[in-house]
FIDRENRO-763877 format. One record per residue (C-alpha): residue number from 1; residue in three letters; chain; x, y, z. Coordinates in pm, 1 decimal, padded with zeros to 6 digits. Example, Ala and Ser with C-alpha at 12.3 -4.5 7.8 and 13.67 -1.06 7.14 Angstrom:
BEGIN
1; ala; A; 01230.0; -00450.0; 00780.0
2; ser; A; 01367.0; -00106.0; 00714.0
REM end
This chain:
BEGIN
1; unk; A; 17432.4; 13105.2; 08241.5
2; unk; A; 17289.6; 13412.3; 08136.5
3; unk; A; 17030.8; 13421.3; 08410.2
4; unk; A; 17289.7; 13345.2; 08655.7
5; unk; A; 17443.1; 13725.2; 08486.9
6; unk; A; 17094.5; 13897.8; 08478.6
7; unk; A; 17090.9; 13813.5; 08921.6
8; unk; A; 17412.8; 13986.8; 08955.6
9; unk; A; 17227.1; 14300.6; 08866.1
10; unk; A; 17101.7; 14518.9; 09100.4
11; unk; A; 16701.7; 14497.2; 09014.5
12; unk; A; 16646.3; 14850.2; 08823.5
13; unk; A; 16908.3; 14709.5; 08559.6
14; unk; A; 16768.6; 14368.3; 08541.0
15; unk; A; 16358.6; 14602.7; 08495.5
16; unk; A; 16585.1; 14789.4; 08216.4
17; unk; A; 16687.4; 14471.3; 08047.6
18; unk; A; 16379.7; 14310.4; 08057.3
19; unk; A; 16177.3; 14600.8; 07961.3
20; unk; A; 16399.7; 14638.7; 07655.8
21; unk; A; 16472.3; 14283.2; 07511.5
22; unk; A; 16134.2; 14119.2; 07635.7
23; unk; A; 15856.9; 14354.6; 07621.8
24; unk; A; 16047.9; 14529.8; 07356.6
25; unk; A; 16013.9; 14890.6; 07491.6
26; unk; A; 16167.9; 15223.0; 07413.5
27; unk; A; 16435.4; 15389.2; 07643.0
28; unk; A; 16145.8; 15675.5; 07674.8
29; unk; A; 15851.7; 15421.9; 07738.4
30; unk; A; 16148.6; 15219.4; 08045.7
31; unk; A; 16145.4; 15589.2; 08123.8
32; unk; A; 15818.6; 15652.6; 08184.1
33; unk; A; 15745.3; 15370.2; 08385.2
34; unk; A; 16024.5; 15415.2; 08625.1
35; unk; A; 16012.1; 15765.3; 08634.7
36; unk; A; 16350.5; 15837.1; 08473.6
37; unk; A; 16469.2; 16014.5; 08176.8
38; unk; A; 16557.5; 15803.2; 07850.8
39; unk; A; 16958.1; 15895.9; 07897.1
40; unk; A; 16937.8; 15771.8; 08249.3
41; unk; A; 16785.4; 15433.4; 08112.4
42; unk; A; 17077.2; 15430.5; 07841.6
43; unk; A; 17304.8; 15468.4; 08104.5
44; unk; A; 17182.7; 15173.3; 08316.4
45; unk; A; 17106.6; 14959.8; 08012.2
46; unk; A; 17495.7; 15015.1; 07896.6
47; unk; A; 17630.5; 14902.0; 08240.9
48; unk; A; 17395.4; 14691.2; 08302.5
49; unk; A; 17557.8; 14457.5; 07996.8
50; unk; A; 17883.2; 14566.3; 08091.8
51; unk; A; 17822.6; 14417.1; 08419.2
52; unk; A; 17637.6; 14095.0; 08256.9
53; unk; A; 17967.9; 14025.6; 08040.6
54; unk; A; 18198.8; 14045.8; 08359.6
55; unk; A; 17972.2; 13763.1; 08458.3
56; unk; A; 17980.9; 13544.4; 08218.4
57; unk; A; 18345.4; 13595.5; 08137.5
58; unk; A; 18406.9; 13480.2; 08550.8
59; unk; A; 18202.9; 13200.3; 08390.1
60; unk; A; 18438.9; 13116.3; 08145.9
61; unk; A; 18155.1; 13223.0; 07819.5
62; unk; A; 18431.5; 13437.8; 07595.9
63; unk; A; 18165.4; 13457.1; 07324.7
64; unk; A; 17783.9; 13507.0; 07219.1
65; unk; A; 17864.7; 13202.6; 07000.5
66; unk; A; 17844.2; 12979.4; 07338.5
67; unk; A; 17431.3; 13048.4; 07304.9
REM end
């Protein structure tokens, strides 16, 4: 299910996710590599999971205890 969340991003949040959790990156190194500033990148990466949750609540997941 939670790939089924990340596709409802628009693709600059799902780079700012991926950048984060998988390559483990800094908001200042996401930055850097797409040419924003680290409080834009905490900006996306805060809706971004706002956005993921709305997706997997319309999938009936309530809790990270589901994973």
């Amino acid at each position: 299910m939670l790939p089924v969340a990340m596709k409802t991003l628009p693709e600059r949040y799902q780079k700012v996710v991926v950048l984060y959790y998988t390559n483990e990156m800094t908001r200042k190194e996401i930055g850097g590599v797409l040419g924003i500033n680290d409080s834009r990148v905490s900006q996306i990466h805060k809706s971004a999971l706002e956005k993921m949750q709305t997706a997997l609540q319309a999938g009936g997941i309530t809790s990270s205890l589901a994973f």
